[in-house]
C-alpha positions as CSV (number, residue, x, y, z in Angstrom):
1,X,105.0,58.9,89.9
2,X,101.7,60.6,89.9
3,X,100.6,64.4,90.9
4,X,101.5,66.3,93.5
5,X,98.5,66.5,96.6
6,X,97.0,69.5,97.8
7,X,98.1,68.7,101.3
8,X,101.5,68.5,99.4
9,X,100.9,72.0,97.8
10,X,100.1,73.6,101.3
11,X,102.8,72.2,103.3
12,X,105.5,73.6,100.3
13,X,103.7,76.8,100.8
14,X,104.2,77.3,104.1
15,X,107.5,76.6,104.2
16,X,108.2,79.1,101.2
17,X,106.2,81.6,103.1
18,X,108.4,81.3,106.3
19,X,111.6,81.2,104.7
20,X,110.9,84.5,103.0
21,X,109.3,85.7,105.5
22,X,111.5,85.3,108.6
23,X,114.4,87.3,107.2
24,X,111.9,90.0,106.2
25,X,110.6,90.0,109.8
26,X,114.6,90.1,111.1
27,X,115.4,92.6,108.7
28,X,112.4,95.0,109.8
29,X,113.4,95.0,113.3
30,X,117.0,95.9,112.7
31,X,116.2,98.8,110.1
32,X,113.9,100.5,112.7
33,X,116.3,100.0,115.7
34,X,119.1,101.5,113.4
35,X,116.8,104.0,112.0
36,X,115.9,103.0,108.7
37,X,112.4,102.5,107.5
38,X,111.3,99.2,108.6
39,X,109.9,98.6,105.5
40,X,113.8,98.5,103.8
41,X,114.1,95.1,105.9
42,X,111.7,93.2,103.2
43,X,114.8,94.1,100.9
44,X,116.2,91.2,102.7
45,X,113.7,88.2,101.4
46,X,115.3,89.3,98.1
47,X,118.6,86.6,97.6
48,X,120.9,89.1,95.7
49,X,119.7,92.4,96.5
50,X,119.8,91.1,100.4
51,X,123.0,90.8,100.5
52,X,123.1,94.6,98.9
53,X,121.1,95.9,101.1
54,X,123.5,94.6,103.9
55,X,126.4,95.9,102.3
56,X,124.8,99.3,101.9
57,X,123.5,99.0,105.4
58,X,127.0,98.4,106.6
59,X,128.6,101.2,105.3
60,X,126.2,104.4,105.7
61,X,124.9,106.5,108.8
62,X,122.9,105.1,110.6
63,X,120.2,107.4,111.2
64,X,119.4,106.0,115.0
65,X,123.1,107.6,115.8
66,X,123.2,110.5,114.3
67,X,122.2,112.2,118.3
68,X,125.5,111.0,119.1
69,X,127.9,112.0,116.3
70,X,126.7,116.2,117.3
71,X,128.5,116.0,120.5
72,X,127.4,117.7,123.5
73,X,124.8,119.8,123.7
74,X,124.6,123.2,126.1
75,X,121.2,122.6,128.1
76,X,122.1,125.5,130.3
């Protein structure tokens, strides 16, 4: 049982940085298609305030279809 290697080190590190950062990346694409800031989908990397921001996400207007909620409009 000795030390852990640098090669070691990196390889932990990039897994790390792609598990926190795929659901960032995920999360950033559906906050702008719903009409969100993008930058709300980082909230998702977060473990417990992920699942919040889901939750909140869920249950509020979504910004991207508010245009539809106004009902027709008289274009003339």
């Amino acid at each position: 049982m000795g030390s852990v290697s640098i090669v070691h080190s990196v390889l932990i590190l990039l897994i790390l940085g792609l598990v926190l950062a795929l659901p960032a990346w995920f999360g950033m694409r559906i906050a702008a298609r719903a009409g969100f800031a993008p930058a709300s989908g980082i909230l998702l990397a977060i473990p417990i305030v992920g699942i919040v921001t889901m939750w909140v996400w869920a249950f509020r207007r979504w910004p991207a279809l508010e245009h539809l909620s106004s009902g027709p409009t008289d274009r003339g």
